[in-house]
C-alpha positions in Angstrom: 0.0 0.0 0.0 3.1 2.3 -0.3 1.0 4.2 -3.4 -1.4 5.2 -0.6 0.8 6.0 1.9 2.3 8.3 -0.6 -1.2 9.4 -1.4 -2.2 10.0 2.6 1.1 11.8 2.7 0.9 14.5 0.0 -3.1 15.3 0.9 -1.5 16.3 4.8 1.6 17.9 3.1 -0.4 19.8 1.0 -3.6 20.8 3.3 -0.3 22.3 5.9 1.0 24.6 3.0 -2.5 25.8 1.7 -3.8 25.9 6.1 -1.0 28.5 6.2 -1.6 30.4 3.4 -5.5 31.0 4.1 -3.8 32.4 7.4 -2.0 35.4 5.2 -3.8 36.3 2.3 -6.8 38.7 2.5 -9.9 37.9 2.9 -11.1 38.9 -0.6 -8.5 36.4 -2.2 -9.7 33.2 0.1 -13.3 34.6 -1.3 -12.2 34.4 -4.8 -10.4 30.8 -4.3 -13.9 29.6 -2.7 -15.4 30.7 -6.1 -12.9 29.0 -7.9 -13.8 25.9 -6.2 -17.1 25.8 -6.8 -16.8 26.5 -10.4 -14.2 23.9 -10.5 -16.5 21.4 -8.7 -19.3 22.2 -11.1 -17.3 21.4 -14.2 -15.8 18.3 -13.0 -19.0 17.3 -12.2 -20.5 17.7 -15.1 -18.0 16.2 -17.1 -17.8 13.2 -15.3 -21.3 12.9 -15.6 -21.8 13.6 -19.4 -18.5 11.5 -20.1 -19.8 8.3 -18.6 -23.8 8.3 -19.4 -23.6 7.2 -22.7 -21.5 4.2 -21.8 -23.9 3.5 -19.0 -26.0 -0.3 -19.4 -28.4 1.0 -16.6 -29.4 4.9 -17.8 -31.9 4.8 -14.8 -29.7 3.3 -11.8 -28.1 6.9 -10.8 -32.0 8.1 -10.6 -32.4 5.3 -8.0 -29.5 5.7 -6.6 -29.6 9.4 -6.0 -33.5 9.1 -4.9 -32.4 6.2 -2.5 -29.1 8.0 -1.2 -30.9 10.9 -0.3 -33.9 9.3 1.4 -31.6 7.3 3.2 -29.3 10.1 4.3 -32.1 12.7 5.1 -33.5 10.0 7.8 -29.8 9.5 9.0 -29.5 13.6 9.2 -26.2 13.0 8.0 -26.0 16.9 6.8 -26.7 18.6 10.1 -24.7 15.9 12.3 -21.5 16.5 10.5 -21.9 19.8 10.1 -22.6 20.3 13.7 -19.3 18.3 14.0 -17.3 20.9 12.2 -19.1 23.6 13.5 -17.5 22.7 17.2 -14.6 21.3 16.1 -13.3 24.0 13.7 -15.7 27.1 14.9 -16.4 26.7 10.8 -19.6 25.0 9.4 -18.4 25.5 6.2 -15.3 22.8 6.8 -18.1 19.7 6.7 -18.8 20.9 2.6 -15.2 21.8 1.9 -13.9 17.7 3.3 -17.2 16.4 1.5 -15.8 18.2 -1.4 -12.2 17.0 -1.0 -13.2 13.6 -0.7 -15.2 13.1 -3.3 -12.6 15.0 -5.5 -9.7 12.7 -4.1 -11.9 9.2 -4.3 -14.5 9.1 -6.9 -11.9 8.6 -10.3 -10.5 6.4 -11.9 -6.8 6.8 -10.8 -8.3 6.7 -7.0 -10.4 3.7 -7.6 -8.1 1.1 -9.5 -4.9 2.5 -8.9 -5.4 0.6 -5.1 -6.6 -2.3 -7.5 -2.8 -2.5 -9.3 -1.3 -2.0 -6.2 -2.4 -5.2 -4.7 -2.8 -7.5 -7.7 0.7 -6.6 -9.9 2.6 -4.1 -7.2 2.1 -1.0 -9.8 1.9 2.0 -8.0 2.0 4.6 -10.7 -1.8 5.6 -10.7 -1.4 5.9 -7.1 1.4 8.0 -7.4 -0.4 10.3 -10.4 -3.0 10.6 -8.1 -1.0 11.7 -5.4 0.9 14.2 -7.5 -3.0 15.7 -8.8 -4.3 15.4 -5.2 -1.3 17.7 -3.6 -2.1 20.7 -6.0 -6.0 20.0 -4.6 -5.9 20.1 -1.3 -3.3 23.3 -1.2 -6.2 25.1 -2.9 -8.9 23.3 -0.6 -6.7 24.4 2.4 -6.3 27.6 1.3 -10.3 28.2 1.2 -11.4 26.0 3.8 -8.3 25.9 5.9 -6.1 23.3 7.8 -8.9 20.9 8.4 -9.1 19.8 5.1 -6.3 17.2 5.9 -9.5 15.4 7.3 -9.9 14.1 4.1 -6.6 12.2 4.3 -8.2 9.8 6.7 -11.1 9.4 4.3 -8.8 8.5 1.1 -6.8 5.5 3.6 -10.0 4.1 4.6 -11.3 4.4 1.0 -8.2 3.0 -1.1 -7.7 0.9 2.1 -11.2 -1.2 1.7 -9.9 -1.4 -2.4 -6.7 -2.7 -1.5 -8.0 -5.2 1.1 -10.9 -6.6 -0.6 -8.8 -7.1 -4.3 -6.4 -9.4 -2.1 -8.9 -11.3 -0.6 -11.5 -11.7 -3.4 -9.6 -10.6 -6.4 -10.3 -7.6 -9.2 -13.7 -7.4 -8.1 -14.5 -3.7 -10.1 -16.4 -4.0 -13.1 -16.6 -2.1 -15.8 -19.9 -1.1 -15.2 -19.9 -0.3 -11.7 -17.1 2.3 -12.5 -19.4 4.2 -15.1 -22.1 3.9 -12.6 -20.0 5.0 -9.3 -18.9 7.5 -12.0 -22.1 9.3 -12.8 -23.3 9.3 -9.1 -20.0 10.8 -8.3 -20.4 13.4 -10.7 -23.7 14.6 -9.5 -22.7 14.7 -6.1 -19.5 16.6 -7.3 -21.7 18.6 -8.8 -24.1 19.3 -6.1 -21.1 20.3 -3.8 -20.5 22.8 -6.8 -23.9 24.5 -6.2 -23.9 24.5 -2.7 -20.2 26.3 -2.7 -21.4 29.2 -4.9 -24.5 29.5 -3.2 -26.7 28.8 -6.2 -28.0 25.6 -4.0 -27.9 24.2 -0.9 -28.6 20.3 -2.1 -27.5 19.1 1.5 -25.0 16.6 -0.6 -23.9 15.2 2.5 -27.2 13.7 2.9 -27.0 12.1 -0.7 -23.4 10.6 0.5 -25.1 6.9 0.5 -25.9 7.2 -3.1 -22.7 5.9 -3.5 -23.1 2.9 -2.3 -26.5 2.1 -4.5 -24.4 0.7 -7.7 -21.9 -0.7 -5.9 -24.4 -2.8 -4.5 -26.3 -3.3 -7.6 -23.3 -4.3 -9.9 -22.4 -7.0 -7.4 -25.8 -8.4 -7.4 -26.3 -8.4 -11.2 -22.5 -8.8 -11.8 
């Protein structure tokens, strides 16, 4: 698991150097980089989301699986427990969207996804390390809006290329082609939603739609 470590490693590195500059730099410019982010989240979003559709063999499963996610969620009142969390933690309420937004910007790809998968089956690290290299630049910018708590998001990536990692050496490459594109779109529209939310267009609560996620997972291991 050295790719992740390496992974784990930059995301703190880089959340230290972008925690320190949101400490210097007017207010106006941490304003503008918040912008940035949320235009950046919308268009990564909705690329994600256009570039897999039409390679999706169930168009209607990321309607289920958003409708389901969010049902779920809402009941769980994932949104206002976690923000309550960063709210006390971090005097910031703002933090819980900003790691939401890191995570799903460091986990949901491709690179993120099977780079822990060629780690364990042929010892190839060099998604892992790609990744690394794109998720550094990230969470200095994340830092620099949200500030030093982003590195939260560290311990989201382990446990996330972790599980990866440790289920491919116990069951083998079990990550289909189709539940990529699916866990792609999904991911996209949560991106996305963290997009809105960011430059106030929306509040979508995407923390409550967080179990989407796990809808065509599920689904692709049934059928699969």
């Amino acid at each position: 698991m050295i790719g992740t470590f390496v992974n784990v490693g930059l995301i703190i590195t880089g959340s230290l150097i972008g925690g320190l500059v949101k400490k210097v730099i007017k207010e106006e410019y941490s304003q503008c980089l918040f912008t940035a982010m949320g235009l950046a989240s919308l268009g990564l979003g909705a690329n994600a989301m256009v570039q897999n559709m039409p390679d999706s063999q169930y168009p209607v499963l990321f309607i289920a699986s958003l409708a389901l996610g969010s049902l779920i969620g809402t009941i769980l009142k994932l949104d206002q427990r976690i923000n309550n969390i960063s709210a006390k933690a971090s005097g910031d309420a703002r933090l819980g969207q900003g790691i939401i937004t890191g995570a799903l910007l460091f986990c949901i790809g491709t690179l993120s996804i099977l780079g822990p998968v060629q780690s364990a089956l042929y010892d190839d690290h060099t998604f892992l390390f790609t990744n690394a290299t794109l998720d550094f630049v990230t969470s200095m910018v994340l830092a620099s809006t949200y500030g030093i708590g982003i590195m939260a998001t560290a311990a989201i990536l382990f446990c996330w290329q972790g599980s990866i990692y440790g289920l491919t050496m116990l069951v083998g490459d079990f990550i289909t082609e189709p539940m990529m594109t699916e866990l792609s779109i999904v991911g996209g529209a949560l991106i996305l939603s963290s997009g809105l939310a960011i430059l106030g267009i929306k509040d979508c609560k995407t923390l409550n739609i967080l179990p989407a996620l796990i809808v065509p997972v599920v689904w692709c291991l049934i059928v699969g």
